[in-house]
ZASERO-491139 format. One record per residue (C-alpha): chain; residue in three letters; x, y negated, z. Coordinates in pm, 1 decimal, padded with zeros to 6 digits, m for minus. Layout:
<atoms>
  voba  kedren      east     north        up
     A     Ala         X         Y         Z
...
</atoms>
This chain:
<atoms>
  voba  kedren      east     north        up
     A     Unk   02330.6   01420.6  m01927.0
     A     Unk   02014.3   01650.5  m01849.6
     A     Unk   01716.2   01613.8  m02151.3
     A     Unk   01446.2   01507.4  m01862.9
     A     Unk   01216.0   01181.8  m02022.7
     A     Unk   01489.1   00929.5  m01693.5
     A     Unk   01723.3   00759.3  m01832.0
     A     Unk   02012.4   00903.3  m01656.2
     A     Unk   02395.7   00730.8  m01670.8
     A     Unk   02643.4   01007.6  m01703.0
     A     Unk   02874.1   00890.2  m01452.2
     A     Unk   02674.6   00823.6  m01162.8
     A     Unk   02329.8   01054.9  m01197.2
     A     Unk   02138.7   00699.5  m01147.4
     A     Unk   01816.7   00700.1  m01274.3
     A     Unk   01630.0   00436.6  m01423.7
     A     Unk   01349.0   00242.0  m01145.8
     A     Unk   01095.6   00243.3  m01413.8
     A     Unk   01086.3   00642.3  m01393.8
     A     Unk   01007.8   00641.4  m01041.1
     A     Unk   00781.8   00312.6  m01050.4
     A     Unk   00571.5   00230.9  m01350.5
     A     Unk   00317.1   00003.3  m01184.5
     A     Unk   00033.0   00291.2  m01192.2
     A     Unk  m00037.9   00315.7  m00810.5
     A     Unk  m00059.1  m00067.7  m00689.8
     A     Unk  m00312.7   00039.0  m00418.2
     A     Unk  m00232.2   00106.1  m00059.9
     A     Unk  m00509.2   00264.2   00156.8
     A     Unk  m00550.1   00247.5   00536.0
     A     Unk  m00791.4   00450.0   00770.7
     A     Unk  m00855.9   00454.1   01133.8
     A     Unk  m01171.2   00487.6   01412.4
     A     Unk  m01196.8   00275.7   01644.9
     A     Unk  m01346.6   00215.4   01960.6
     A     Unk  m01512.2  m00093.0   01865.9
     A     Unk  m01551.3  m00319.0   01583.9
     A     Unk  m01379.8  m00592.0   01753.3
     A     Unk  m01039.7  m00379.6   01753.2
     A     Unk  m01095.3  m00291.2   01390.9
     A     Unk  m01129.0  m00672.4   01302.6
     A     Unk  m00834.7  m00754.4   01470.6
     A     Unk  m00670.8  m00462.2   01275.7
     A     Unk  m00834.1  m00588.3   00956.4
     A     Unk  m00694.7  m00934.5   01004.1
     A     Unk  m00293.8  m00852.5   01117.6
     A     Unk  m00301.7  m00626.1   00779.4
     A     Unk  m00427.9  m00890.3   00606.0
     A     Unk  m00171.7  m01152.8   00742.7
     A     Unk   00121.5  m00839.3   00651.9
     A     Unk  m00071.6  m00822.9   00249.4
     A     Unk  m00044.0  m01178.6   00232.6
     A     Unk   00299.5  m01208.4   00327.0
     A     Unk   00427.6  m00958.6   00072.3
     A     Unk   00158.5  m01082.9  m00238.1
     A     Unk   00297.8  m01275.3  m00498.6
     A     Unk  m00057.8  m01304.8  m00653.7
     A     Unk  m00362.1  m01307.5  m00471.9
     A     Unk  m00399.4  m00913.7  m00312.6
     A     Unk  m00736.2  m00770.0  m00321.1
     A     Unk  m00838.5  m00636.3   00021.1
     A     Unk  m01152.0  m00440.2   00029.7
     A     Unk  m01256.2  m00365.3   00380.0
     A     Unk  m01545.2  m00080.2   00454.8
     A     Unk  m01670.5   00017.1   00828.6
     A     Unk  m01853.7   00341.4   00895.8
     A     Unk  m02021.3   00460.7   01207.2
     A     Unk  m01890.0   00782.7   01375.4
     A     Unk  m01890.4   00977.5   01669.7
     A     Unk  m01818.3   00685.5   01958.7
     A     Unk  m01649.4   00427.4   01749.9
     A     Unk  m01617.0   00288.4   01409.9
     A     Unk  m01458.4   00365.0   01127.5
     A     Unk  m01234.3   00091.9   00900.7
     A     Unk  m01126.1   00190.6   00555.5
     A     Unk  m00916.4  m00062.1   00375.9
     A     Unk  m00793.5  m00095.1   00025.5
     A     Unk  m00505.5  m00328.8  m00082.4
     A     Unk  m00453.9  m00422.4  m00422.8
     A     Unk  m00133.2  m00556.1  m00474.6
     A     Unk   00004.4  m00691.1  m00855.6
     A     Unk   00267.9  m00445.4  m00886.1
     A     Unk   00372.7  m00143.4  m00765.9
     A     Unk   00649.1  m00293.8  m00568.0
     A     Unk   00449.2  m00462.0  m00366.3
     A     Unk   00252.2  m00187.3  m00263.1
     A     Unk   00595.2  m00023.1  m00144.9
     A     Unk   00672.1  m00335.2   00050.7
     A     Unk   00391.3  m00339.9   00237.0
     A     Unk   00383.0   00015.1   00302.2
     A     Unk   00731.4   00005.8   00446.8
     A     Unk   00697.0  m00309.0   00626.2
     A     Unk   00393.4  m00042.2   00802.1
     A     Unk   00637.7   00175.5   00921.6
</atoms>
């Protein structure tokens, strides 16, 4: 068994989950420009529907918009409970 901080098992080099997650980064970003506002709303909302699907407490979204060249800009924060969630939704993303 190596002397890292995981808790390794000797026979099968598993680690344990709470090396790897331990519920420090329960925020999941997003940014994209846009043509319009109107597409980034619709974006806003279908990410919001995909938050709420994975939340098992109330997920704080935090929407910004920013003018650019030609289009707008949407930045979005989700705030998920735990860390797992954040993975969720990030992988249900891909």
């Amino acid at each position: 068994m190596s002397k890292n901080s995981a808790d390794e098992t000797p026979v099968c080099c598993c680690i344990d989950v709470g090396t790897i997650m331990d519920n420090t980064d329960c925020t999941a970003s997003y940014s994209r420009v846009f043509a319009t506002r109107a597409e980034a709303d619709e974006t806003l909302a279908a990410l919001t529907a995909k938050a709420r699907d994975v939340e098992s407490e109330p997920c704080q979204i935090v929407p910004r918009y920013t003018d650019e060249n030609g289009g707008v800009r949407l930045d979005i924060d989700f705030i998920f409970a735990c860390q797992a969630e954040t993975m969720i939704f990030q992988l249900g993303l891909r």
